[in-house]
Rosetta silent file (secondary structure, phi, psi, omega in degrees, C-alpha in Angstrom):
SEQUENCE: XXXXXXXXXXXXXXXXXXXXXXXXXXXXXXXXXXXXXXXXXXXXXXXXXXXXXXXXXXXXXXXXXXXXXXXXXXXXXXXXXXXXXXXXXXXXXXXXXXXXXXXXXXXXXXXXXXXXXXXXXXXXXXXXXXXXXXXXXXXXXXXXXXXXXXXXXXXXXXXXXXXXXXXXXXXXXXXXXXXXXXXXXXXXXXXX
SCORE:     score description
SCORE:     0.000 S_00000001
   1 L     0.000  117.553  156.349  -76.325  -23.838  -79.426 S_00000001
   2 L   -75.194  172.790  173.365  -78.825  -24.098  -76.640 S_00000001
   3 H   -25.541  -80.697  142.116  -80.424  -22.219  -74.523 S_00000001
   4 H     7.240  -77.099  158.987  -78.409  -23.306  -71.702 S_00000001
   5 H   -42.970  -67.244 -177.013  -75.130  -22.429  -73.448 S_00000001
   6 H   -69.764  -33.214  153.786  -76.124  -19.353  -75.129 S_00000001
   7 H    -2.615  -74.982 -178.825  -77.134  -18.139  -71.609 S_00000001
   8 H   -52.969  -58.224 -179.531  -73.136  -19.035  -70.299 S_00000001
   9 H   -53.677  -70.138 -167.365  -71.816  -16.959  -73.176 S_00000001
  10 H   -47.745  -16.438 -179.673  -73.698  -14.041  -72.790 S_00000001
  11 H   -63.642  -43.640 -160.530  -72.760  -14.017  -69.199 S_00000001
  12 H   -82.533   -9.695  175.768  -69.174  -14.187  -69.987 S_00000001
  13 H   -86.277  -45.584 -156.589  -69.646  -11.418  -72.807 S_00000001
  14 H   -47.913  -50.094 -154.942  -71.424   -9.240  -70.495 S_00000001
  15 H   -70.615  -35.955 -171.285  -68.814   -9.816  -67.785 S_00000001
  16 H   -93.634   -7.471  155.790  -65.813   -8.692  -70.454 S_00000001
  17 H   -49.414  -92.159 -162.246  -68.056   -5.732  -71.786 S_00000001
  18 H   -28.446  -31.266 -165.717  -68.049   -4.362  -68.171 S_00000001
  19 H   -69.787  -83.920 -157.100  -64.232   -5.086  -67.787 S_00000001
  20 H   -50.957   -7.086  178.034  -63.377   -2.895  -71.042 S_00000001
  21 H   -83.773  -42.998 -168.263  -66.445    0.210  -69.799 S_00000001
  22 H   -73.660  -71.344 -159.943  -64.397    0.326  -66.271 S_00000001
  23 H   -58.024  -18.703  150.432  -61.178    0.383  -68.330 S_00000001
  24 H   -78.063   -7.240  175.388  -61.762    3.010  -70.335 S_00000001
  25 H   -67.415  -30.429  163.752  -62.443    4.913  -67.740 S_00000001
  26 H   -48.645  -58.102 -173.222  -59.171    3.753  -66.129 S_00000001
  27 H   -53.764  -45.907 -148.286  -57.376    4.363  -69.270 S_00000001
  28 H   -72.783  -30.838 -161.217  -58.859    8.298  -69.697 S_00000001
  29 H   -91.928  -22.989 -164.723  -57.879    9.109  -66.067 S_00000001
  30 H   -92.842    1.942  167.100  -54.123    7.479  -66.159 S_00000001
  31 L   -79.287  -15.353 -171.153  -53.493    9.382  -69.575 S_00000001
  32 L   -84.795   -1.320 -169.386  -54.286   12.925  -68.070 S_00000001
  33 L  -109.625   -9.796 -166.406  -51.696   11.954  -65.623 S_00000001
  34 L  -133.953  120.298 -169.941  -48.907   10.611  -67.997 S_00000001
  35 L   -43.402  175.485 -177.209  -46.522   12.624  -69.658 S_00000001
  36 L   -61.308  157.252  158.801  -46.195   13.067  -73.717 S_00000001
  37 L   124.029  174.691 -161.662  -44.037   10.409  -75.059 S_00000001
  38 H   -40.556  -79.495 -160.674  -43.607    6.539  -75.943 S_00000001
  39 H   -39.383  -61.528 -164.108  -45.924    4.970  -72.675 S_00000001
  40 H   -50.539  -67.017  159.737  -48.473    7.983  -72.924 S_00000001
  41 H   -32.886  -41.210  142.428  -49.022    6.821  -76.687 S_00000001
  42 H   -24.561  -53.477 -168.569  -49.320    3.612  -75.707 S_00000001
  43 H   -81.466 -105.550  175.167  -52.001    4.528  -73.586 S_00000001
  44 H    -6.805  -51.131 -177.444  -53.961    6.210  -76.121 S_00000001
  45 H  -106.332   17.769  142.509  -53.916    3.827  -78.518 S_00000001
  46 H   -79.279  -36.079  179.082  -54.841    1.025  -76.107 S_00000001
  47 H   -85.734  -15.734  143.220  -57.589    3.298  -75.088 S_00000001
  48 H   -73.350  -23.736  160.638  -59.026    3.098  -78.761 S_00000001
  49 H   -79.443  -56.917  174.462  -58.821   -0.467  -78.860 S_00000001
  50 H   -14.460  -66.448 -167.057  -60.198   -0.517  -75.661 S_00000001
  51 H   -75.222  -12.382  170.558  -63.314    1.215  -76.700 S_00000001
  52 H   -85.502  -29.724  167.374  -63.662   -1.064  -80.388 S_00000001
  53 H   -60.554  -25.910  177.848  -63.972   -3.909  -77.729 S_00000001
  54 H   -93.844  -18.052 -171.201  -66.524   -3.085  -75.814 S_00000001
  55 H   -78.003  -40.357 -157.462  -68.437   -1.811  -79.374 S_00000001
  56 H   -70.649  -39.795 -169.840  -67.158   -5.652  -81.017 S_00000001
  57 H   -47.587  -41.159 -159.963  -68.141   -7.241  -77.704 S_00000001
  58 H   -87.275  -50.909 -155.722  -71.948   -5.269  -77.379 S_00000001
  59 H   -52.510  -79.573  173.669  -72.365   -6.214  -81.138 S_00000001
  60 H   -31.292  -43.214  126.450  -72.053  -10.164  -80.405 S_00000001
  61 H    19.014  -78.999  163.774  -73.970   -9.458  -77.579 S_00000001
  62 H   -49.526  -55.765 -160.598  -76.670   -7.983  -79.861 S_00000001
  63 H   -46.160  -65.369 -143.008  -76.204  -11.050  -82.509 S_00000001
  64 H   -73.335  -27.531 -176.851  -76.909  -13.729  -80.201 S_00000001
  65 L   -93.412   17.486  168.785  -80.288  -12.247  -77.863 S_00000001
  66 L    14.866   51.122  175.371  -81.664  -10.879  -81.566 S_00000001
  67 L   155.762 -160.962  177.788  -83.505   -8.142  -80.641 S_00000001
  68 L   -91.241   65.486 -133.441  -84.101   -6.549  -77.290 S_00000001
  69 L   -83.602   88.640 -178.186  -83.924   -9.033  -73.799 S_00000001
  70 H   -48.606  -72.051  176.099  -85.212   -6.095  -71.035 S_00000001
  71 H   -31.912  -49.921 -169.161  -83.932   -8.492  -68.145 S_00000001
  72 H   -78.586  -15.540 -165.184  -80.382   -9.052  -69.870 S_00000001
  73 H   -89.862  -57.116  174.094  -80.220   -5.699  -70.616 S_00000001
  74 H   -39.640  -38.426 -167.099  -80.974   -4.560  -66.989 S_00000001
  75 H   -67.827  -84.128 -154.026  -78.478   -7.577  -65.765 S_00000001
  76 H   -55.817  -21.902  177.232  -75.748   -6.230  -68.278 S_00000001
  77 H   -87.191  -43.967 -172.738  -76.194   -2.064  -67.139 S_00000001
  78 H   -62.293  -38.572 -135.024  -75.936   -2.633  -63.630 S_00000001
  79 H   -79.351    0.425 -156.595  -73.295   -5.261  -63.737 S_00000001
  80 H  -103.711  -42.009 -159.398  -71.461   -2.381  -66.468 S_00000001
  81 H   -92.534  -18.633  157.951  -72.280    0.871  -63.957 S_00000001
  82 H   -58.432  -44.595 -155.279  -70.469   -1.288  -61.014 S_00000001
  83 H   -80.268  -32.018  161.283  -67.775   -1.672  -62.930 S_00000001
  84 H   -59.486  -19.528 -144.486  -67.579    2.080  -64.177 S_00000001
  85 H  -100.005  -56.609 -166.041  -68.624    2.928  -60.365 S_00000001
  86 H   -75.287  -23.525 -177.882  -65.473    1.000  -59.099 S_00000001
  87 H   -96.231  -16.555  136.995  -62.945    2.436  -61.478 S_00000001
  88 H    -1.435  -85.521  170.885  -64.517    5.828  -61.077 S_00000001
  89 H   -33.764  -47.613 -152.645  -63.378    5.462  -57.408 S_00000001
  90 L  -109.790   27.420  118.256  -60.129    4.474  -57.792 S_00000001
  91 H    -3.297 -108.510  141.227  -59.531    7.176  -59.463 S_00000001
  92 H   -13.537  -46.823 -173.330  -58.762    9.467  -56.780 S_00000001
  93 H   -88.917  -24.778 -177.857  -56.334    7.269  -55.441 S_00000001
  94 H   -56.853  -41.612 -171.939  -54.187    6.965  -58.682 S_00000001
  95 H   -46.658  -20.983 -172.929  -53.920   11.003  -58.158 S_00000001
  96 H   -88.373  -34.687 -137.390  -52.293   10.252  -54.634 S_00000001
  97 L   -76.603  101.214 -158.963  -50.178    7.534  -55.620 S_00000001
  98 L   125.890  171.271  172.802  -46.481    8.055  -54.968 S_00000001
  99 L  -109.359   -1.796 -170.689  -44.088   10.614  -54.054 S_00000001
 100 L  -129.770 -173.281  145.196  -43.639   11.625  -57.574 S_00000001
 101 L   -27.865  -87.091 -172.012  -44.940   12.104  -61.360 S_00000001
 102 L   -51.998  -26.782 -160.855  -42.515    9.169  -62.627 S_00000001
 103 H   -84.306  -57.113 -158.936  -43.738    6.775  -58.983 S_00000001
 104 H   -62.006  -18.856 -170.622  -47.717    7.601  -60.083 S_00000001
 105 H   -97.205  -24.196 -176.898  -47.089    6.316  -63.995 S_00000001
 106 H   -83.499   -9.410  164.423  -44.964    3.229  -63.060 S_00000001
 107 H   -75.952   -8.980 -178.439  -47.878    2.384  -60.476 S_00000001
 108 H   -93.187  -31.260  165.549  -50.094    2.719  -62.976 S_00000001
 109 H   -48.339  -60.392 -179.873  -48.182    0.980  -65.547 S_00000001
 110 H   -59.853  -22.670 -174.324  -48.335   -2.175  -63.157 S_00000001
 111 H   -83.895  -20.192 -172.859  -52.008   -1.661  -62.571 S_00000001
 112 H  -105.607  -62.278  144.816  -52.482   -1.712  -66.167 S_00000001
 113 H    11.203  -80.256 -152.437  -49.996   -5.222  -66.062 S_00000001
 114 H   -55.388  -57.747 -164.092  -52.922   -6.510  -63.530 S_00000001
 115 H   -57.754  -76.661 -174.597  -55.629   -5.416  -65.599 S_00000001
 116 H   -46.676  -60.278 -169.435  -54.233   -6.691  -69.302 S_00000001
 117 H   -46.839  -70.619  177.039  -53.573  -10.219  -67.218 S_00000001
 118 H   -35.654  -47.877  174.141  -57.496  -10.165  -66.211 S_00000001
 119 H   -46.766  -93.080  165.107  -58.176   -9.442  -69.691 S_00000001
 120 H    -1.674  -78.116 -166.729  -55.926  -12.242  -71.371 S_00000001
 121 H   -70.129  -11.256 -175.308  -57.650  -14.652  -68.803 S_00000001
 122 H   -67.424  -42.150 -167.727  -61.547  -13.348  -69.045 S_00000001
 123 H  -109.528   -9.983  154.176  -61.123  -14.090  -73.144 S_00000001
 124 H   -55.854  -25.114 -173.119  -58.991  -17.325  -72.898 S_00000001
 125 H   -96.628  -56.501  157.181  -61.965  -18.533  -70.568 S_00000001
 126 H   -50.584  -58.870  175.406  -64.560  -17.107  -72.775 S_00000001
 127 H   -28.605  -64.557  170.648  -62.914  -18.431  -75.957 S_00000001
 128 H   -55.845  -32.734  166.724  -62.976  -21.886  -74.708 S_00000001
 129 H   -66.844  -15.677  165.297  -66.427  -21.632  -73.362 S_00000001
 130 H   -88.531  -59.932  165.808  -67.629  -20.727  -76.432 S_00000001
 131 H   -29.148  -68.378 -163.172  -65.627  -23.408  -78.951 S_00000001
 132 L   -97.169   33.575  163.719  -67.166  -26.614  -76.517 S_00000001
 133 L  -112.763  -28.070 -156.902  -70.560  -25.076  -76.794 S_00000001
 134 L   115.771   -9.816 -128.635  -70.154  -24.468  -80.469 S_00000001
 135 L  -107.921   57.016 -157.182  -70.305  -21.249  -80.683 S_00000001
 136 H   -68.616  -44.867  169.226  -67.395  -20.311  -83.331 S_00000001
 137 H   -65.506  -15.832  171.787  -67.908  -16.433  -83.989 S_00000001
 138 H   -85.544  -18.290 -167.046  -67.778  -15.878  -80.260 S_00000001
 139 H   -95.770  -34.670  133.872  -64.934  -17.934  -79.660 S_00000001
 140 H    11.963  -94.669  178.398  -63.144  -15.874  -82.981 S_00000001
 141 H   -16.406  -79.146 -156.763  -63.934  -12.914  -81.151 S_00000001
 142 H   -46.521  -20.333 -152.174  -62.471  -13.847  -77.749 S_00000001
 143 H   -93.017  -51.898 -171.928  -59.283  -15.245  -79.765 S_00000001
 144 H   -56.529  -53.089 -176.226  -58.916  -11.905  -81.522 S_00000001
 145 H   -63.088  -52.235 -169.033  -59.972   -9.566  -78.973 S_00000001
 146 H   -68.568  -32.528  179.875  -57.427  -11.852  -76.054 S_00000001
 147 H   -74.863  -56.947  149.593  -54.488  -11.482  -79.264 S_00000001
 148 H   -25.378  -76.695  142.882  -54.816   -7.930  -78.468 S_00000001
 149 H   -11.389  -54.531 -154.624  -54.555   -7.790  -74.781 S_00000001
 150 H   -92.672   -1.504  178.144  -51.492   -9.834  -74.841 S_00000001
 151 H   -80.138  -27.577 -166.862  -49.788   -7.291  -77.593 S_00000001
 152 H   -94.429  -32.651 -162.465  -50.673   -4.387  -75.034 S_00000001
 153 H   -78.650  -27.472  179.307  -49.839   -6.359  -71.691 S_00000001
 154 H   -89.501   12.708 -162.766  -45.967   -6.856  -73.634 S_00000001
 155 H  -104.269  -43.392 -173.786  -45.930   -3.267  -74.906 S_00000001
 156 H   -86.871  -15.538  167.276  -46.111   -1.959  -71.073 S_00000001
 157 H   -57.573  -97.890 -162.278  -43.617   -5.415  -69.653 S_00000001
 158 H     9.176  -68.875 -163.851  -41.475   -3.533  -72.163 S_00000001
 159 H   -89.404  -16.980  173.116  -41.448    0.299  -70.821 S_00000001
 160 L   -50.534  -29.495  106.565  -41.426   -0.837  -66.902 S_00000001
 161 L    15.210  -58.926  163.215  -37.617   -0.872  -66.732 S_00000001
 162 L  -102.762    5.916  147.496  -37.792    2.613  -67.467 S_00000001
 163 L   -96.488   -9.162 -173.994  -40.110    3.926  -65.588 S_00000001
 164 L  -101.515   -1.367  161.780  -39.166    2.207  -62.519 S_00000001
 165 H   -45.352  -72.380  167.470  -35.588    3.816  -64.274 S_00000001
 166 H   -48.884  -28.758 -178.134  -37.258    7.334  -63.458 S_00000001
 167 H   -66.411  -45.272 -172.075  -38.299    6.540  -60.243 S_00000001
 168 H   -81.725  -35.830  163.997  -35.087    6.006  -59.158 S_00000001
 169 H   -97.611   17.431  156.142  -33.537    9.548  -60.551 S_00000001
 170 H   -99.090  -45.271 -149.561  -36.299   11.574  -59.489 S_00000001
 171 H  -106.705  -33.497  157.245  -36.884    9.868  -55.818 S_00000001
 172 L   -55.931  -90.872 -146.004  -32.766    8.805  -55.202 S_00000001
 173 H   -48.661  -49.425 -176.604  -30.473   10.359  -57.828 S_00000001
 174 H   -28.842  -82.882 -170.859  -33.028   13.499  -57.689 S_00000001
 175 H   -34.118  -62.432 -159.675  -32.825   13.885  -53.938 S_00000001
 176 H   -69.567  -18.210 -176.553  -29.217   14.043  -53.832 S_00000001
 177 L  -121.276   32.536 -173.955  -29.117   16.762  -56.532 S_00000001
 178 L    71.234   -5.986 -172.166  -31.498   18.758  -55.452 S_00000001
 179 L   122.868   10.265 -151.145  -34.567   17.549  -57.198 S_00000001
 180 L   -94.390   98.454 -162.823  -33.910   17.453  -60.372 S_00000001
 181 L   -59.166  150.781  164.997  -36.741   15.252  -62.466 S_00000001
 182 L   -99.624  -25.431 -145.507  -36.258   12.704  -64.751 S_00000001
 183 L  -110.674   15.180  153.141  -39.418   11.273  -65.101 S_00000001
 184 L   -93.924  -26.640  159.573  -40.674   12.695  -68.303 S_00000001
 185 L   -67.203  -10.789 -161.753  -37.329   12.523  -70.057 S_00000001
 186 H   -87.052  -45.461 -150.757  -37.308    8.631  -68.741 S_00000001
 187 H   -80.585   -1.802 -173.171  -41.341    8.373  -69.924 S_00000001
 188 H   -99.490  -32.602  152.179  -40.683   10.036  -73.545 S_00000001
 189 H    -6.627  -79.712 -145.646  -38.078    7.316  -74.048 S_00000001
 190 L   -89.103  134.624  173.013  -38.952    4.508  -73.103 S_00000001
 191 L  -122.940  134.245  176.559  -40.741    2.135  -76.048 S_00000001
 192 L   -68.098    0.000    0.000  -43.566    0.582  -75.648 S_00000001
């Protein structure tokens, strides 16, 4: 591979390191928020792959600059503390989000949708970018790591049904019956 090449890859690992550093942070904040049960579990153990991705991701990383690149590294911290910066932020707003429990986990369940989609396409684009440079262990990776994603993005398609289920007999049925929640028996349920 040349110079040229390995360059483009490292960009594009760099870029899907940063993705999986903001998401766990994403992940850590929408589990304190989501009750025990099928989704929450979900969560958890997406947030463990999560964090072997960004470790398999910095190791190829390491492999290919073989040793220590101060510029790449500098490149690769910023572009990783942006990304940690922004979900940091947004934060806050999942805490607001809704009129209920059950409203704040199915927005986050779609937000997590968005995110696993970004994923999917970030290592389908790496994958390929690596294969027609030559570059077979990175394009491995991306295929494995991208295999993953789409197992997680059809585990939460799954439970959305039933959380937007809860939504409706906490913020409807609820209302009419005084208030009476739903959305933890709907979120312990529901399989991912």
């Amino acid at each position: 591979m040349n110079e040229a090449a390995e360059k483009k890859v490292v960009q594009y690992l760099e870029e899907a390191r940063a993705t999986e550093l903001a998401l766990i942070q994403v992940l850590r904040s929408q589990l304190a928020m989501t009750p025990h049960g099928a989704y929450r579990d979900a969560l958890d153990h997406h947030l463990g792959e999560t964090e072997d991705h960004a470790r398999r991701v910095q190791t190829r990383l390491d492999q290919l600059r073989g040793g220590f690149h101060p510029g790449q590294a500098v490149a690769g911290l910023a572009e990783s503390l942006i990304a940690q910066g922004l979900a940091l932020a947004k934060t806050p707003l999942d805490l607001l989000r809704g009129s209920g429990g059950g409203e704040k986990v199915l927005k986050n369940a779609k937000d997590t949708c968005a995110t696993e989609a970004l994923e999917i396409a970030t290592y389908t684009a790496l994958q390929r970018l690596a294969s027609d440079v030559g570059d077979t262990r990175t394009a491995t990776l991306a295929a494995s790591l991208r295999a993953e994603e789409e197992r997680m993005l059809a585990r939460v398609m799954r439970v959305l049904p039933g959380l937007a289920s809860a939504v409706v007999e906490d913020d409807v049925r609820g209302a009419r019956r005084g208030g009476r929640s739903q959305s933890s028996r709907v979120c312990q349920t529901a399989r991912p």
